[in-house]
N, C-alpha and C positions, 0 to 999 in steps of 0.2 A: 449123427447129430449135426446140423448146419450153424455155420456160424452167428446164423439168427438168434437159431435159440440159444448158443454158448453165449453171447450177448447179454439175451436178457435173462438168464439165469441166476438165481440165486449164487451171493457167494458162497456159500458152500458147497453150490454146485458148482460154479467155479474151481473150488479148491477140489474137490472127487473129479472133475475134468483132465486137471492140469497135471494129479498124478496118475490117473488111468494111459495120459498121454507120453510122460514121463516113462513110466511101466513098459509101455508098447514101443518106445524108442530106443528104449534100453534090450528088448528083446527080437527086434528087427535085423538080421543080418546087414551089415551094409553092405554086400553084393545087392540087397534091394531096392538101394537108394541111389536116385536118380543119378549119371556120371557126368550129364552134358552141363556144359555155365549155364548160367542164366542169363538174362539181361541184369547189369549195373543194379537196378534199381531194384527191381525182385530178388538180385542175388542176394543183398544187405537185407531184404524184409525176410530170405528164408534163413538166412546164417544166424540173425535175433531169433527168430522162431527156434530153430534150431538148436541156441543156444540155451533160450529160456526150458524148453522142452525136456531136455535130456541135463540140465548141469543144477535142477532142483532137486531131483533126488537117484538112489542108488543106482548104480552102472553093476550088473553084474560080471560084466565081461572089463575090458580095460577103459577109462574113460580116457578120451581125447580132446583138449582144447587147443587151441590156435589163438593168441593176441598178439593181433599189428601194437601193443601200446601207445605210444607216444604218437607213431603213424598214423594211427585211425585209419586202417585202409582195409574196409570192410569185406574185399574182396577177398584177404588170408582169414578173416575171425568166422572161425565157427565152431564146434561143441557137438562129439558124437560117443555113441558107446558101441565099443565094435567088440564079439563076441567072440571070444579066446576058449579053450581047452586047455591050455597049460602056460607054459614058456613061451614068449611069441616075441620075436626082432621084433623093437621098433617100426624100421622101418616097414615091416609086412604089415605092423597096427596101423600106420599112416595110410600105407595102402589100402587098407580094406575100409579105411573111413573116407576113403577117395578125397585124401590132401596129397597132393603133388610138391617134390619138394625139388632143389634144385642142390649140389655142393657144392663147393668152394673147388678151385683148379687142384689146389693140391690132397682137399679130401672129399672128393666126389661121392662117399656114401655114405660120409660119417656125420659129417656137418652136412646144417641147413643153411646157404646161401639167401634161398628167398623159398618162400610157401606160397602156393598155389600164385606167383606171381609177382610177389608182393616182399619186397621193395623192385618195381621197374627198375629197368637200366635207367631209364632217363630221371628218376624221382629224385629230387634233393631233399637228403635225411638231411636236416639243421642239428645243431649238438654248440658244443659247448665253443669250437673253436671256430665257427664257423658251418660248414656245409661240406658234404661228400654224396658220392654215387659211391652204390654198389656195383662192384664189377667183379666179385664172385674171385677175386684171384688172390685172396689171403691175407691182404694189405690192408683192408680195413677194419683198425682195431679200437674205433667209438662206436661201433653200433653192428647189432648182429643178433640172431635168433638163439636165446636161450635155450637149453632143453634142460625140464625141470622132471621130477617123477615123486609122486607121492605114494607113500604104502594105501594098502588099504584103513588103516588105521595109526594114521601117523601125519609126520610134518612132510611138507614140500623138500626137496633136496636138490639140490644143483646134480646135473648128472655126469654120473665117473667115466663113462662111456659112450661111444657113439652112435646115431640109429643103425648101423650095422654090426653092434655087436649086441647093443643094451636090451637086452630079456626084461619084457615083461608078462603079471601073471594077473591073473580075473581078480579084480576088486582094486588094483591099483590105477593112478593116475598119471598122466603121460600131457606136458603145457611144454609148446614152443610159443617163447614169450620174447619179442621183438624188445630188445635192449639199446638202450641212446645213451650214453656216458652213463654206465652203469644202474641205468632208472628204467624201470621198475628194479627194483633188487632181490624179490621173488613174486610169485605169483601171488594175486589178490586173493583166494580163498584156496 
C-alpha cells in the first residue's frame, strides 16, 4: 500500500494500518533492519516512525526504547522490538536493535555513558547548578542514562543490574532514559 493511499484512507483503515504495522515490527528480526545513520533529518522522521510503529502495541520479543528526555536529541530516541528466545543480556538486546552504547572509564559494559552518540563530548547538558559535559569518566553525577525494565505485566523498575549482566525475557521492557537532576523519575508509560 503507498502512502497515498494510507493517507486517504479511512480511519479505521488507518487504525488496521497502524497495527498490521505495529504486528510486522514486532515480528521483524533486527538483524533486518537497516545499521547504517541516516542523515540528521531523516534519522529523527525514522526514529518517530519507528517509535510510533512498534511502541502502540505488543512486543513479543523484548521491547526497547531510548529517551534523550530533557536533551531532545533525537539522534539516541528510538523504539524497537527485538526478538528473544529466553534469557538475553541487555546489552546483546541493545545490540540487536542496533543502539550503540558507549560506558563510563570505570564501567565500560555495564553503564551507559551516551547511546548511539548522544550526549556529545562537546554538548552542554544545563541542570540545576549550571552546566556540564559528559566525559564518560564517572564524575558526573547530575545527569546520566537511566536503565529502567518493565515486566511483562507490571510497573517500570529502576534496574538492579547492569547491561552486562541484566537478563531479559520476551514480553518484558528494557528504557534508557537520559536523566538531568533526577527528571524524568521513571519512564512516561
Amino acid at each position: 500500500m503507498t502512502l497515498t493511499k494510507l493517507r486517504t484512507a479511512s480511519a479505521g483503515s488507518l487504525a488496521a494500518a497502524g497495527l498490521l504495522l505495529t504486528l510486522a515490527a514486532c515480528s521483524t528480526p533486527a538483524s533486518t533492519q537497516p545499521s547504517s545513520p541516516a542523515p540528521a533529518s531523516s534519522a529523527a522522521a525514522s526514529s518517530n516512525a519507528s517509535a510510533a510503529s512498534t511502541s502502540a502495541g505488543p512486543c513479543a520479543g523484548v521491547k526497547v526504547i531510548v529517551d534523550s528526555g530533557a536533551l531532545k536529541q533525537s539522534a539516541a530516541d528510538t523504539s524497537a522490538c527485538v526478538s528473544v528466545d529466553g534469557p538475553t543480556v541487555a546489552a546483546k538486546v541493545l545490540e540487536q536493535a542496533k543502539i550503540k552504547t558507549e560506558g563510563t572509564a570505570k564501567y565500560p559494559t555495564s553503564f551507559a555513558c551516551r547511546v548511539n552518540g548522544v550526549p556529545a563530548a562537546d554538548f552542554d547538558i544545563k541542570h540545576k547548578g549550571g552546566t556540564t559535559r559528559e566525559a564518560c569518566d564517572d564524575k558526573n553525577t547530575v545527569s546520566y542514562w537511566a536503565l529502567w525494565v518493565k515486566p511483562a505485566a507490571g510497573a517500570w523498575a529502576y534496574a538492579q543490574e547492569g547491561l552486562d549482566s541484566l537478563k531479559l525475557n520476551p514480553g518484558e521492557s528494557l528504557e534508557l532514559l537520559y536523566t538531568v537532576d533526577n527528571e524524568p523519575a521513571a519512564p512516561a508509560s
